[in-house]
Each structure stands twice: as structure tokens, then as C-alpha cells.
N, C-alpha and C positions, 0 to 999 in steps of 0.2 A: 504494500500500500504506500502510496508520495503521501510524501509531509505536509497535510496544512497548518495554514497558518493561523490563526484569532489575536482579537487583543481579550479583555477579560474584567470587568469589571463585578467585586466582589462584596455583597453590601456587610452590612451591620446584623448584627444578630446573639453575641452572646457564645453560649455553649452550643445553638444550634451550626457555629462554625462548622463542626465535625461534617454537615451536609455539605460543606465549599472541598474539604476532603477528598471527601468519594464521586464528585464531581471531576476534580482534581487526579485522583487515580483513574479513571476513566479518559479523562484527555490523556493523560500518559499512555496507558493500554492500544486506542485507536492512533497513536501518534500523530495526533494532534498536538501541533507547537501553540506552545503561548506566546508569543513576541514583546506581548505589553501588557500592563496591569495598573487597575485603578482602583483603591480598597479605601472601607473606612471600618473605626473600629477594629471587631476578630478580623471582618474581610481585610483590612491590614496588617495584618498583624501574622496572617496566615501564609494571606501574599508574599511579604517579604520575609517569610521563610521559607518561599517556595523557589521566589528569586535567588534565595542563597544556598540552592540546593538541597535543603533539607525535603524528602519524598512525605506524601501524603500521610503514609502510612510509619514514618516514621514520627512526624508530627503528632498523629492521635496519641500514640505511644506515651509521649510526653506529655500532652494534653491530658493523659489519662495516670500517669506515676503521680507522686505522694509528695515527689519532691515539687513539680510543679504548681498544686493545690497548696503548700504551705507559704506561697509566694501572697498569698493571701493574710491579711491580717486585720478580725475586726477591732475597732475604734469604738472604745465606749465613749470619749469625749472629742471633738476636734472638727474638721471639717465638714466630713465623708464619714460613710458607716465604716467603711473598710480601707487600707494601706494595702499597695502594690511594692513589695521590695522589687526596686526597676535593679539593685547590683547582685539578686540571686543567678546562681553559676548556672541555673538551669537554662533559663533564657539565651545564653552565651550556647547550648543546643541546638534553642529553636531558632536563631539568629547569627548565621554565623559571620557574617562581614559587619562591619561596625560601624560603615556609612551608607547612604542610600545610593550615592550615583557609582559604589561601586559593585552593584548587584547586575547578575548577567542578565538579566532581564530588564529592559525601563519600567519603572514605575513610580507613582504617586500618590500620594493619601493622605485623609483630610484629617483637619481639626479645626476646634472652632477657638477663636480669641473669644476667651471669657471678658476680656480689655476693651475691643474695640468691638465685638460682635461679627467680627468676621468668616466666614469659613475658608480656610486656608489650604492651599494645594503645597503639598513642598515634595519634592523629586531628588532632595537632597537633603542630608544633615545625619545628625546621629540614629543611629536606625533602632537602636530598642527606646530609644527616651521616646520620641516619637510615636512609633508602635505603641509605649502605654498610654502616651497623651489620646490619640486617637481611639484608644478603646477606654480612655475615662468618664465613664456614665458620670454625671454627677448627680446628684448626691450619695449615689452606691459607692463613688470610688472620686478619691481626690485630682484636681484639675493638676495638670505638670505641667512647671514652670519651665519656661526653656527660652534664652536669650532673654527677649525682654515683653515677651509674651506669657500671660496663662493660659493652657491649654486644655481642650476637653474635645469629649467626644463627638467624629464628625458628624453623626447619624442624627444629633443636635439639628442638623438644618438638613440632611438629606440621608435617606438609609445606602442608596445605592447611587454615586455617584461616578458622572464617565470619564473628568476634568479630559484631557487632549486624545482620549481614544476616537472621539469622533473624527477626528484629523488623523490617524493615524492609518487610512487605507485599511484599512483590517475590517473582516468583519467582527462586530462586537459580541460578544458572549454576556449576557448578564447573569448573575446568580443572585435571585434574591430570597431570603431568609423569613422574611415578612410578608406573608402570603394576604395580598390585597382580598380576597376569597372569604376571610374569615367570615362566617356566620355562627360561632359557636360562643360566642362571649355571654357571658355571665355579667348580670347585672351590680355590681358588688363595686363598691368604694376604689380599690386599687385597680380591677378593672376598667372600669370607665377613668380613670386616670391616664393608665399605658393608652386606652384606648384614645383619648384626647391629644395625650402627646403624639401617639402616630399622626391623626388626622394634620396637624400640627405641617409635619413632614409629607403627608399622602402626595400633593399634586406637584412635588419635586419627585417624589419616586417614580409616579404613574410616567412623568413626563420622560423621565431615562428608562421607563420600561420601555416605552414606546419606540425609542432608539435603538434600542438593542435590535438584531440580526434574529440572534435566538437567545431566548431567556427558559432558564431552569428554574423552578420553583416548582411546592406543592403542598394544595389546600391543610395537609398532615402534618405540618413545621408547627401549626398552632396548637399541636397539641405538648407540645414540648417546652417546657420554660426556657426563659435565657441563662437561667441563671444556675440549673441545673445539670454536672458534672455526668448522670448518673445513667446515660443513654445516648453516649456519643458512638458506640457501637451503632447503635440502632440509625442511627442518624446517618452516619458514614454510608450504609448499607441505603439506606433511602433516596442518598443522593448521587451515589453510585448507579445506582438501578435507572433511578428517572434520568440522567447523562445518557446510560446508555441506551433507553428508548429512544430519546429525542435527537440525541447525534448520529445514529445509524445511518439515516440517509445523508447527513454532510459528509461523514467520513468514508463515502464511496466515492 
């Protein structure tokens, strides 16, 4: 089979990452190349470990040890419910080049200035500080200060954004994690919260679905928390399988 090409944009989502995965193993399998990548959040955070050669399934691995999960720390006083140690050795794994423009892959990925209200593209700089700024929910997890910006999570203003893949001649790939589909929500306080914050974000998403070439998703991600470790297996295997329905016919 000849090599194609994509570029790849990987949204926001949490622990439901593990589906950007088996998406991920699946481009590998059909030898489908990735050229280029636009992540926020996990979907950066995945990304440029993916860029830096670390395999899919090497990733969940990590995703899934002990040592990873204790990179976590909750905060009974201070910002944020919980602390991200950005110097645990594990990360130094999932990442293994230590700046952005020198990953074999281009790519770029958001966050948002908590300063000026900005959502920011950067394609360059320190690649784990970055990477946690970008998956910093706030208030779950503290905003990362870097240069002379505070940073937080891009999915803040967009879950799935494409910043320069539309220029990049490729066709685009989108993965998104946020299945617009939901009808399953529960009427309940924290519900309708997440659920306000999406809408919040909906008509930037809807708008880069719309660009996308081919887009992976499925109505089944909503059953899954973000915030839960405990079915990335399941996930992996979810996002795996729908890949490989939906690209069968491009990858001939």
C-alpha cells in the first residue's frame, strides 16, 4: 500500500485521550502518515508525544502506570483543586524532545492567556510546560505561568482547533472527543454546568468540524468521564475500531 498523507487535528477531552490513541494506532497500521498536527489540551499533549516518537500504545502504557497518576496532587487550599508536578521523570517518557520546533512532525497547540484573554497558537517553546498549560482545566488544575503569560486550557475557547492545517495542503483529519450527538445528559447541577461550558465552545467546534476532510468521533465518548483513568483500555479499542471503519476507503 503508498503512503498517504493527513494533517491531524486532535481536540480536548481528558482521559477520553486514550480514543486519539487507537485512532493513532490505526493511522500507523494502514500507513497513513501524519505530516502535521494541531492539538489542545490531552489532544496536545498526546500529539507531541507522538511527534516525538513515543507509539500509541506505548503512551496508554504510561497513561495507564502508577507513576504517571501520582503526577497528580490534590490541593486542599490554593488555587486549583489539584497540582500537576510538570518536573516528574515520567513525562521526560511521554515527551521526549524538550522543545517544540524540534519535533519530526510540525505542530501547534493552544492555550488560552488567563492575562489578556487570548487563545494562543505557539509551534515553539518548551514542550512539557506547554503541554500542561494546555491541558490546564481551571479550576481542576492550576493555570502555568510561562514567560510572561498565565496559561490555561485551550479547549477554554475551542475543543478542536485546526490553527495553519487548513493551509497546509493536507487533507485534514479531525478527532473529536466531544460528541456534539449527546442526548443522554442528566438534568443535575454539575451537568448542566459542563453542559453550558460546552455550548460556550459549540459553534467554534461545529465550525472546525465542518472543515475537517474526515472526522472521527462517537455518540459512546459520552459515556465516559474526562476525568476518569479507569477505561482507557476501552477507549483505545473504541477509537481504534471506528479509524478503522471510516478510513478503509481512504486508505485504498
Amino acid at each position: 500500500m503508498s503512503t498517504k498523507s493527513i494533517s491531524l487535528a486532535l481536540s480536548g477531552g481528558g482521559a477520553r485521550g486514550a480514543y486519539h490513541l487507537g485512532v493513532l494506532h490505526c493511522l500507523d497500521e494502514m500507513n497513513i502518515k501524519v505530516d502535521a498536527i494541531c492539538g489542545t489540551s490531552i489532544g496536545a499533549l498526546i500529539g507531541v508525544s507522538y511527534a516525538t516518537g513515543v507509539k500509541p500504545k506505548e503512551q496508554i502504557e504510561i497513561f495507564k502506570s502508577k507513576e504517571f497518576k501520582s503526577i497528580f496532587s490534590f490541593r486542599l487550599f490554593g488555587s486549583s483543586f489539584f497540582k500537576i508536578n510538570q518536573n516528574a521523570k515520567i513525562l521526560n517518557k511521554l515527551v521526549l524532545k524538550t522543545r517544540l520546533e524540534d519535533l519530526s512532525i510540525p505542530i501547534s497547540i493552544t492555550a488560552v492567556d488567563l492575562n489578556s484573554g487570548e487563545n494562543l497558537y505557539f509551534k515553539s517553546g518548551d514542550a512539557i510546560a506547554l503541554c500542561m498549560a494546555s491541558c490546564a482545566l481551571v479550576p481542576v488544575f492550576e493555570p502555568v505561568k510561562y514567560q510572561n503569560m498565565l496559561l490555561a486550557d485551550g479547549g477554554i475557547v475551542n475543543h478542536m482547533p485546526l490553527g495553519n492545517l487548513e493551509n497546509s495542503g493536507l487533507p485534514i483529519l479531525g478527532v473529536n472527543l466531544h460528541p456534539i450527538f449527546d442526548t443522554t445528559i442528566k438534568s443535575t447541577l454539575w451537568q448542566n454546568i459542563k453542559r453550558t461550558l460546552y455550548i460556550m465552545t459549540f459553534s467554534q467546534n461545529r465550525q472546525s468540524q465542518e472543515k475537517c476532510d474526515i472526522l472521527i468521533t462517537s455518540p459512546k465518548l459520552s459515556r465516559y468521564s474526562i476525568f476518569s483513568f479507569k477505561y482507557l483500555d476501552e477507549l483505545f479499542d473504541l477509537g481504534y475500531n471506528d479509524a478503522k471503519n471510516i478510513l478503509a476507503t481512504y486508505a485504498q
